[in-house]
C-alpha atoms as an extended CHARMM CRD file, in Angstrom:
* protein
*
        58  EXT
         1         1  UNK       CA            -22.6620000000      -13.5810000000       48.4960000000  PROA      1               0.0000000000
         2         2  UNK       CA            -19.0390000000      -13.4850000000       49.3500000000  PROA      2               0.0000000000
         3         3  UNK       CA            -17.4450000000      -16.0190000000       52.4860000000  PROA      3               0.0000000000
         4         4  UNK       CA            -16.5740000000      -13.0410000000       54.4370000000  PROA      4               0.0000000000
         5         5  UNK       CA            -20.5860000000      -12.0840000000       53.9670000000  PROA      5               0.0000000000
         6         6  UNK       CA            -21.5310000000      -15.5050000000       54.8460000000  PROA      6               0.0000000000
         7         7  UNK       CA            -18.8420000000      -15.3290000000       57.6430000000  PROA      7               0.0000000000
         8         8  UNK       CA            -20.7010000000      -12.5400000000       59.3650000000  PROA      8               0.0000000000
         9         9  UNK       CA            -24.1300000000      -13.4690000000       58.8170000000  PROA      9               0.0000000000
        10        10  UNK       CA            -23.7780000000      -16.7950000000       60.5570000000  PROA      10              0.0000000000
        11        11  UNK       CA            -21.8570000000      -14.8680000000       63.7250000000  PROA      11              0.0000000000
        12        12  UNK       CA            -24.6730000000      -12.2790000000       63.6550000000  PROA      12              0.0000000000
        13        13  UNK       CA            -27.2950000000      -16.0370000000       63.7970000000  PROA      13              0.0000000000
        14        14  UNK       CA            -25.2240000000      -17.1520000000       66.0460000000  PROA      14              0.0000000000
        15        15  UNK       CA            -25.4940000000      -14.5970000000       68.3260000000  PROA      15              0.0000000000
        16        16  UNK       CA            -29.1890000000      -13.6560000000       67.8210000000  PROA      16              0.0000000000
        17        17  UNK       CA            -29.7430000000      -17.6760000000       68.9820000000  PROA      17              0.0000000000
        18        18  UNK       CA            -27.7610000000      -17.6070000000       71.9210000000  PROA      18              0.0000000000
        19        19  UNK       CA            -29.8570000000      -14.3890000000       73.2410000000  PROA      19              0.0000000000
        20        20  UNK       CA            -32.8000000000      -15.9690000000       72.1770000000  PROA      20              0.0000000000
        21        21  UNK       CA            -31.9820000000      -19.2560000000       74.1390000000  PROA      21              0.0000000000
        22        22  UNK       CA            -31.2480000000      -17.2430000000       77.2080000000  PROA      22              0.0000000000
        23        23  UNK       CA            -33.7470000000      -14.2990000000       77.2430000000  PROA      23              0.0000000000
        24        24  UNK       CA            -36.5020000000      -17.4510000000       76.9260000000  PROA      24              0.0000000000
        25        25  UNK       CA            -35.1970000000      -19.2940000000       79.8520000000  PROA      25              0.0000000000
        26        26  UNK       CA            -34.7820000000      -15.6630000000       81.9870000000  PROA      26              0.0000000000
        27        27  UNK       CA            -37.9940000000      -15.4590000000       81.4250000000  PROA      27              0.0000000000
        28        28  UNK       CA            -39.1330000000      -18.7690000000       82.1960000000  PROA      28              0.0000000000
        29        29  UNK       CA            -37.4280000000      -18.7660000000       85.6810000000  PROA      29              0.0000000000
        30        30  UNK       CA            -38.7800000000      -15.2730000000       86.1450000000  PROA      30              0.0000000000
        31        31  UNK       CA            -42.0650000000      -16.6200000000       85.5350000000  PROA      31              0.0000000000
        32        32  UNK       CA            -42.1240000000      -19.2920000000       87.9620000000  PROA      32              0.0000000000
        33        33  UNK       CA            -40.0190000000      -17.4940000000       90.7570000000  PROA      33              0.0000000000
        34        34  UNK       CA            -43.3280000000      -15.1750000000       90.7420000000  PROA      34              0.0000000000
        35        35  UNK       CA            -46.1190000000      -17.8740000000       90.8080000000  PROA      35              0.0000000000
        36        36  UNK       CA            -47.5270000000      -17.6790000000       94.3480000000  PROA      36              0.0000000000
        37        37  UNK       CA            -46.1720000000      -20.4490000000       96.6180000000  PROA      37              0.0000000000
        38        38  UNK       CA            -47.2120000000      -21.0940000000       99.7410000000  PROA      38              0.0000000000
        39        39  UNK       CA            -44.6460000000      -20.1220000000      102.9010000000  PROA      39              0.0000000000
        40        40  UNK       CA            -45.2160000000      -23.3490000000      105.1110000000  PROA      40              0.0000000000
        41        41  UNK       CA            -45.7430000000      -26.7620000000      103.5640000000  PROA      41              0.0000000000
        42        42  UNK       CA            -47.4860000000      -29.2790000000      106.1450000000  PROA      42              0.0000000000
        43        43  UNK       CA            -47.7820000000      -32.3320000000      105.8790000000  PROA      43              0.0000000000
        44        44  UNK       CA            -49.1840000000      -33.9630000000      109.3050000000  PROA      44              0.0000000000
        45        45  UNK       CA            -47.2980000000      -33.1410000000      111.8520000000  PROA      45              0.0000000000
        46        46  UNK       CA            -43.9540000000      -31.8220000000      109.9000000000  PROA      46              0.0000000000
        47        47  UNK       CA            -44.1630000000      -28.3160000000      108.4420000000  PROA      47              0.0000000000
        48        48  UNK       CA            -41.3150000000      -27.5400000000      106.7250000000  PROA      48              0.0000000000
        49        49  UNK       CA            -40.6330000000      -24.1270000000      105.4130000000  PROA      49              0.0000000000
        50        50  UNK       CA            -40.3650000000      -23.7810000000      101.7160000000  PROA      50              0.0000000000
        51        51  UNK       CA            -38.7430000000      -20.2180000000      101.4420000000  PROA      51              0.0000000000
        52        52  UNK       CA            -34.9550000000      -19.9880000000      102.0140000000  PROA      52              0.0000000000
        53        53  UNK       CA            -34.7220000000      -17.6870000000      104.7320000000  PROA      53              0.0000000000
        54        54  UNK       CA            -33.0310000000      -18.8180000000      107.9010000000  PROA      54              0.0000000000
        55        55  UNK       CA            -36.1710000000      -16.6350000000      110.2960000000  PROA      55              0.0000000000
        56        56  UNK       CA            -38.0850000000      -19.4190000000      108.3960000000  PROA      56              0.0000000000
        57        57  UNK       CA            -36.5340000000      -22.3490000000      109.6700000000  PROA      57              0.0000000000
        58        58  UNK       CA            -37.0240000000      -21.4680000000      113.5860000000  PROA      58              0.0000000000
């Protein structure tokens, strides 16, 4: 196998790891942005909203 073979094959690994690295952790934050969370956290007399919308903070 020549260096300019070798050259290419470890961009080509390269680059197959990096989308590997970040297709996993799209997925991962994909996956827990859609677990089912509850709107309104209470705890005694505080409930404090847990979604990010400002409608939720009145």
């Amino acid at each position: 196998m020549s260096i300019k073979a070798r050259k290419y094959l470890m961009i080509f690994s390269l680059c197959a790891l990096v989308s590997a690295l970040y297709g996993t952790a799209a997925y991962r934050v994909e996956q827990t942005r859609m677990q089912p969370t509850f709107a309104i956290s209470c705890h005694q007399d505080q409930c404090v909203p847990r979604s990010g919308s400002f409608s939720a903070l009145r």
